[in-house]
N, C-alpha and C positions, 0 to 999 in steps of 0.2 A: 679678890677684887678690891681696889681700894678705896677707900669710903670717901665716899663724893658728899660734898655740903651744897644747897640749893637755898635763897630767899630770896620772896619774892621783889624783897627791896633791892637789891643787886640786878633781879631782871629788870626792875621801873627804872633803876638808873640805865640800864642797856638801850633801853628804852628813848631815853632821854639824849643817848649820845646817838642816837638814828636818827631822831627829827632835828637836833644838830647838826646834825652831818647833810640833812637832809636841804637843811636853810642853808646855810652854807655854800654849799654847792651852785642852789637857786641863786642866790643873792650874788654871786660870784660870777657865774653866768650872765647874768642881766648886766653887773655894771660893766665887765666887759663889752658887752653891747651898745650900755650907751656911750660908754668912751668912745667907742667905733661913732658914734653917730653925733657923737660931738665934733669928731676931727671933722667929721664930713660939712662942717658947714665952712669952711674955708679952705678943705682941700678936696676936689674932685677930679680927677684923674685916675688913668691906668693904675696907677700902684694904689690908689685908694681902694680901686675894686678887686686887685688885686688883696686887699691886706683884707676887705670882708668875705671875701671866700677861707681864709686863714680864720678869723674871727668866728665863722660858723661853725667850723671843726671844730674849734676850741671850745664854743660854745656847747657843741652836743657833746662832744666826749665828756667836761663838766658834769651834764646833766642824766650822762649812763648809769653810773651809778644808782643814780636815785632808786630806779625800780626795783634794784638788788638791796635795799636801803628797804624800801617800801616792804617787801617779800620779807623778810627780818623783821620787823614791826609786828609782822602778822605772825609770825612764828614765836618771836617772845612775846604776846598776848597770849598765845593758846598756854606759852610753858606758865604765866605767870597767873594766868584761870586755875593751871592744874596745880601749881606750889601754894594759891590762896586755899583751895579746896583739899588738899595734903594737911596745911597748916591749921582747919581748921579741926579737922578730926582730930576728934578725942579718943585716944588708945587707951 
């Protein structure tokens, strides 16, 4: 088998690119939103309700991720409890 390397500072960056990812996505979502809700103060019409039904899509596909984002988080906390408590034994 071949010899795998683990630390735990590599999982805190992992880590680090999740709640990233995680803002991201948020922050992305939301001003899409409010852009939608900016036009809407001087354009209301069919194709405006038409373009927030578009906008809601877009908004929730954005924000799928997250929980697969979240789920990860939790999983590189467990590895990075177990590489802290690895790392600290003394052989």
């Amino acid at each position: 088998m071949a010899n795998i390397s683990a630390r735990s500072s590599i999982v805190k960056n992992a880590q680090e690119v999740c709640n990233e990812g995680i803002q991201d996505l948020n922050r992305t979502a939301s001003h899409l939103q409010r852009c939608y809700l900016d036009a809407g103060q001087s354009w209301k019409d069919s194709k405006y309700a038409q373009l927030g039904g578009i906008v809601h899509e877009c908004s929730t596909a954005l924000r799928h991720p997250i929980n697969e984002l979240v789920d990860c988080l939790k999983k590189l906390k467990d590895l990075e409890t177990a590489l802290l408590e690895y790392e600290s034994t003394n052989l």
